[in-house]
GUKETOR-682196 format. One record per residue (C-alpha): z, x, y; residue in three letters; residue number from 1. Coordinates in nm, 3 decimals. Layout:
BEGIN
z_x_y_aa_i
Z_X_Y_ALA_NUM
...
***
This chain:
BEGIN
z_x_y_aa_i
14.041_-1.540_-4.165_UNK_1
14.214_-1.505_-4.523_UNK_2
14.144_-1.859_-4.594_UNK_3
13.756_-1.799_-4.532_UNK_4
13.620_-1.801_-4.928_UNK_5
13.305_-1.646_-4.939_UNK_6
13.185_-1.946_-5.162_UNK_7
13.263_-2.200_-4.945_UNK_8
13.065_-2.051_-4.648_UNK_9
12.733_-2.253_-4.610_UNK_10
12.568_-2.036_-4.365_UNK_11
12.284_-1.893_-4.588_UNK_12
12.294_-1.560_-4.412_UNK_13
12.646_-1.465_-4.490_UNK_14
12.637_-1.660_-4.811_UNK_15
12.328_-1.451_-4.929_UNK_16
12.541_-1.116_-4.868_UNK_17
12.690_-0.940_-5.165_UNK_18
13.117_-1.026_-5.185_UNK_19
13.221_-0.698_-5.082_UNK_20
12.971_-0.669_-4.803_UNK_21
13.080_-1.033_-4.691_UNK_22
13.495_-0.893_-4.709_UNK_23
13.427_-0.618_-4.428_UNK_24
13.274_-0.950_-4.197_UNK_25
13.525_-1.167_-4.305_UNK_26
13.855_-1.041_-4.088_UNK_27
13.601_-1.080_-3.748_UNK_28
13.484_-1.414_-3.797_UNK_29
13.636_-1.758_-3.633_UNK_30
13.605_-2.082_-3.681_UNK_31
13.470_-2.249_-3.427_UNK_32
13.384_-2.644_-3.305_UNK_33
13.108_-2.707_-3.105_UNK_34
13.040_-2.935_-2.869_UNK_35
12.697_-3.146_-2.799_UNK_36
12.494_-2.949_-2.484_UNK_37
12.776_-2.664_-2.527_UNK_38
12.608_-2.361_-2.392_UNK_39
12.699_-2.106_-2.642_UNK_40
12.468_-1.816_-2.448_UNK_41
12.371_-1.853_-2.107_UNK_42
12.004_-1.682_-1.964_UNK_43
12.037_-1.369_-1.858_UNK_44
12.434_-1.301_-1.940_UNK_45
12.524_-1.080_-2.129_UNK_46
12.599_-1.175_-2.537_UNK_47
12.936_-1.111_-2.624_UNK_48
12.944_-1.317_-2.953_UNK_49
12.719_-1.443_-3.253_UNK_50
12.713_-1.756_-3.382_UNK_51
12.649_-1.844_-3.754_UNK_52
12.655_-2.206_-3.805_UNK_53
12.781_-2.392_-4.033_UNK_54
12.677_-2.707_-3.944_UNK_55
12.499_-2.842_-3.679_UNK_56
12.217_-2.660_-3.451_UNK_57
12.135_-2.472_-3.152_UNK_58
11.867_-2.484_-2.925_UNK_59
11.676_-2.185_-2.747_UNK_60
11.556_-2.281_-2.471_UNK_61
11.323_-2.136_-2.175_UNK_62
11.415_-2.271_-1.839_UNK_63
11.203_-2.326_-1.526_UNK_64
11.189_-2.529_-1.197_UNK_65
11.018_-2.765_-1.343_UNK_66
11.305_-2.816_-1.667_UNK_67
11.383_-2.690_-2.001_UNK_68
11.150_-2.637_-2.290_UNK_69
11.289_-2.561_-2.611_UNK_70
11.125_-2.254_-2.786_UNK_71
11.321_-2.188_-3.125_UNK_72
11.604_-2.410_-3.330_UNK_73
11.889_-2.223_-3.550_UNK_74
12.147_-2.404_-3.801_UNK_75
12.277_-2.276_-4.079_UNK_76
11.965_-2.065_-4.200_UNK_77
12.048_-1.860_-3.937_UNK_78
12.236_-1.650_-3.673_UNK_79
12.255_-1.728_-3.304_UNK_80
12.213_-1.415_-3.046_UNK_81
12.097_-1.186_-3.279_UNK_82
11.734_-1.139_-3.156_UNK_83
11.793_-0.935_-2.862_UNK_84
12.146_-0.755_-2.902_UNK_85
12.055_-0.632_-3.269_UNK_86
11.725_-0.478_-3.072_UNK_87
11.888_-0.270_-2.851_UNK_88
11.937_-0.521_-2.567_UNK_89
12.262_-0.648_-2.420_UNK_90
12.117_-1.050_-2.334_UNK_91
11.801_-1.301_-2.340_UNK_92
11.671_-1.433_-2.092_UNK_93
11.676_-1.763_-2.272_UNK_94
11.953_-2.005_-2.304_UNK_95
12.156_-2.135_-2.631_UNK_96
12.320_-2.470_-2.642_UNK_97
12.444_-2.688_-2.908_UNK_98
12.164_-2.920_-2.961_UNK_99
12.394_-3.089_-3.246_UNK_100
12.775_-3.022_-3.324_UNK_101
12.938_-2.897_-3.550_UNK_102
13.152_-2.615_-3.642_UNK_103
13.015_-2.228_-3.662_UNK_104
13.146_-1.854_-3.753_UNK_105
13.134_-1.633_-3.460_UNK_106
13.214_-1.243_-3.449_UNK_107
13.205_-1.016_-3.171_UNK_108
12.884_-0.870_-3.085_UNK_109
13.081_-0.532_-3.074_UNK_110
13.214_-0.607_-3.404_UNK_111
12.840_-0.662_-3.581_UNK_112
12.665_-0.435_-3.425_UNK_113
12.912_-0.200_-3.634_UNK_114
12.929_-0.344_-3.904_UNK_115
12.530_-0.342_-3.899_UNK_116
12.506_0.061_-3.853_UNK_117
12.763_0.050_-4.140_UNK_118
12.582_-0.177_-4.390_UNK_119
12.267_-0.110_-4.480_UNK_120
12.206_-0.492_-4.666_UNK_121
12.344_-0.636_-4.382_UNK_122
12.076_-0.467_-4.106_UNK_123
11.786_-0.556_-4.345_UNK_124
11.860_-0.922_-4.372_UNK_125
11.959_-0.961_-4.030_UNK_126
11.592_-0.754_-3.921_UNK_127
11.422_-0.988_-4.156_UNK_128
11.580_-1.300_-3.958_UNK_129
11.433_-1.197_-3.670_UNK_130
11.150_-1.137_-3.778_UNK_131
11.137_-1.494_-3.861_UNK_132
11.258_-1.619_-3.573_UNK_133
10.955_-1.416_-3.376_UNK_134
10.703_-1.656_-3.623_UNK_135
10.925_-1.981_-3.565_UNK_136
10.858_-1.899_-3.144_UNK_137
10.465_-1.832_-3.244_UNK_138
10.465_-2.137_-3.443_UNK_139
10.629_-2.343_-3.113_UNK_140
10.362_-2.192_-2.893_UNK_141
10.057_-2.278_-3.158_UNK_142
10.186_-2.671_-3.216_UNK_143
10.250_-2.674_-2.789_UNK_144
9.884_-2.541_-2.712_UNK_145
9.657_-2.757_-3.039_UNK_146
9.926_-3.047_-3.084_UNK_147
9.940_-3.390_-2.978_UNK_148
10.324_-3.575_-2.875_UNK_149
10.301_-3.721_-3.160_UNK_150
10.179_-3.435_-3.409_UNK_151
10.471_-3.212_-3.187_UNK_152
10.732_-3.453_-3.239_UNK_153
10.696_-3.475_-3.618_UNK_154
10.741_-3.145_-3.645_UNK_155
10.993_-3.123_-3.424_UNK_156
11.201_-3.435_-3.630_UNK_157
11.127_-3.205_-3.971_UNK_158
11.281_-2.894_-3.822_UNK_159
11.561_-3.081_-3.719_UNK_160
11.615_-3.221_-4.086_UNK_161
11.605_-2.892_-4.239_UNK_162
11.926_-2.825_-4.076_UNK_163
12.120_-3.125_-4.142_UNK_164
12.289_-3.320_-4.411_UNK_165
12.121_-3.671_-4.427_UNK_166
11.823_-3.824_-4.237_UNK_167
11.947_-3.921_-3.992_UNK_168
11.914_-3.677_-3.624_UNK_169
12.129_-3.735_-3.364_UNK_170
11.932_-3.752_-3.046_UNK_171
11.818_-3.982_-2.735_UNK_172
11.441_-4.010_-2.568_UNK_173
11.590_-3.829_-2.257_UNK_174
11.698_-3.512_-2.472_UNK_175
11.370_-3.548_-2.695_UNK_176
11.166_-3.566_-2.382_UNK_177
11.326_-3.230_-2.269_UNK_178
11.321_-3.015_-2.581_UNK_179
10.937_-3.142_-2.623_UNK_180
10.825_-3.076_-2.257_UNK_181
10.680_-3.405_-2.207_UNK_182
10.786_-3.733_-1.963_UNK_183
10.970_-3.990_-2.139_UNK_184
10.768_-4.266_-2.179_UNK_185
10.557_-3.987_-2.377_UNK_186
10.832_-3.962_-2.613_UNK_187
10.885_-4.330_-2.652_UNK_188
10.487_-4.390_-2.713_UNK_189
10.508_-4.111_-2.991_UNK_190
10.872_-4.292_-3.158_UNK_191
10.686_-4.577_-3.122_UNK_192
10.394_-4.475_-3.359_UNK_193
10.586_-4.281_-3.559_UNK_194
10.792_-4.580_-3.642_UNK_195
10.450_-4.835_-3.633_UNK_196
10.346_-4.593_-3.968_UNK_197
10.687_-4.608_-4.173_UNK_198
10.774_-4.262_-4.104_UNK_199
11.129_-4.277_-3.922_UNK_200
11.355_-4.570_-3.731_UNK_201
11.507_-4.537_-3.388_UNK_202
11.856_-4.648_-3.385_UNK_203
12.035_-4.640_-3.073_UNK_204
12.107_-4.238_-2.997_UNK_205
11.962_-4.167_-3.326_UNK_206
11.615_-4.105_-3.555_UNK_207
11.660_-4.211_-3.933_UNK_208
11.384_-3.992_-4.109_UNK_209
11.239_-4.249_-4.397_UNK_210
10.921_-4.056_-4.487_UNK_211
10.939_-3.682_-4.513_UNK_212
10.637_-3.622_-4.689_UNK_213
10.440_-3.846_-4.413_UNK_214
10.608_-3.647_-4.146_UNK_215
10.450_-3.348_-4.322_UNK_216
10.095_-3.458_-4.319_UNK_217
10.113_-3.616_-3.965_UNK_218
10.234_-3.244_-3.885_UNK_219
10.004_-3.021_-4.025_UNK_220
9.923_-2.669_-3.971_UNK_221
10.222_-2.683_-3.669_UNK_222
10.517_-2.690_-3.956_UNK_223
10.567_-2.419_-4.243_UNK_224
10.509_-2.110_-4.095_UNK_225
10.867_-1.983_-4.037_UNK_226
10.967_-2.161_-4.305_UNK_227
10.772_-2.003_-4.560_UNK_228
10.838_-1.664_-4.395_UNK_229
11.217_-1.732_-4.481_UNK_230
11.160_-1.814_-4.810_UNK_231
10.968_-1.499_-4.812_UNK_232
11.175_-1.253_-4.652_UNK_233
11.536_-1.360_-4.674_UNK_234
11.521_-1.650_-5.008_UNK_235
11.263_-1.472_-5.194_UNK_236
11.391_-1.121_-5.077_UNK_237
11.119_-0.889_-5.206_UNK_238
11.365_-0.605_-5.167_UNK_239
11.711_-0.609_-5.249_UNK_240
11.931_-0.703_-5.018_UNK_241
12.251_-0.560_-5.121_UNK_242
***
């Protein structure tokens, strides 16, 4: 991975290490494409590679008899499989699938596990993403158990633009209706008010985000959380990283 410039790298974990830290990853990690609905982790198998995107997003999803619900979202703020293997553990029992694609970094699990025991900076930030990923779930459960479709669904369409380029998401009812938990015609009701108050327009496949700051208020208390605990732990970085 010569060609792999450190400053060209636009996941903000790996761009946030020091250069010389960022050289000992740099010989592990691929380039990868990913595919829409490409499971990158399946539940309960064990995790043989971590995924840094670049761009696009996964989903984390916990999966019943009665369907999917999606409990976390990772782009390029963040690392995919990290939260159990870094802890000791060999799998989740949660699945990971491209919820948008893209193109990622991976590196064997064996590889970064290594290099973590070896690099002090590199443990702490990768401990501190987890840690944020454990508020992002709490924050899922909170907006599932006081929030409304529609409340859910704005937040939902914000997390989704943090991790792209643009405003516009690429997603249909069907897959909305699944990551959300809800029927459908739920989904479609919610769009539909949404769209009735200026804050996005459905295009075919698609959501064009027009009012961010509306999206905000309609969302409330259910949005911010993990956000502002990244900007606290890993963009603010109280303690050095490196």
């Amino acid at each position: 991975m010569a060609h792999l410039q450190h400053p060209d790298v636009r996941n903000k974990l790996l761009a946030g290490l020091s250069p010389e830290n960022f050289a000992s990853l740099r010989p592990a990690l691929r380039i990868e494409p990913t595919q829409l609905r490409q499971v990158l982790i399946p539940a309960h198998s064990p995790i043989e590679v971590f995924y840094f995107p670049e761009n696009g997003f996964v989903s984390i999803t916990a999966d019943g008899s009665r369907g999917r619900v999606e409990i976390g979202l990772v782009g390029r703020e963040g690392v995919v499989g990290a939260g159990s293997t870094l802890l000791s553990d060999d799998r989740s029992p949660h699945t990971h699938f491209v919820q948008m694609a893209g193109h990622m970094l991976s590196i064997d699990t064996k590889v970064l596990r290594a290099a973590v025991e070896r690099l002090p900076p590199l443990r702490r930030l990768l401990h501190r993403y987890i840690q944020v990923q454990h508020v992002q779930t709490a924050q899922t459960a909170f907006a599932n158990a006081r929030g409304t479709t529609v409340t859910r669904l704005a937040r939902w369409l914000l997390m989704c633009h943090d991790r792209i380029d643009g405003d516009m998401v690429t997603v249909t009812h069907e897959f909305m209706s699944f990551m959300l938990g809800v029927e459908r015609p739920g989904v479609t009701a919610a769009l539909r008010s949404l769209g009735a108050d200026g804050l996005v327009q459905k295009h075919r496949g698609r959501v064009e985000i027009l009012d961010r700051d509306g999206l905000l208020d309609l969302a409330g208390d259910s949005y911010g959380g993990a956000e502002a605990e990244y900007a606290r732990l890993i963009e603010g970085r109280p303690e050095p990283i490196d």
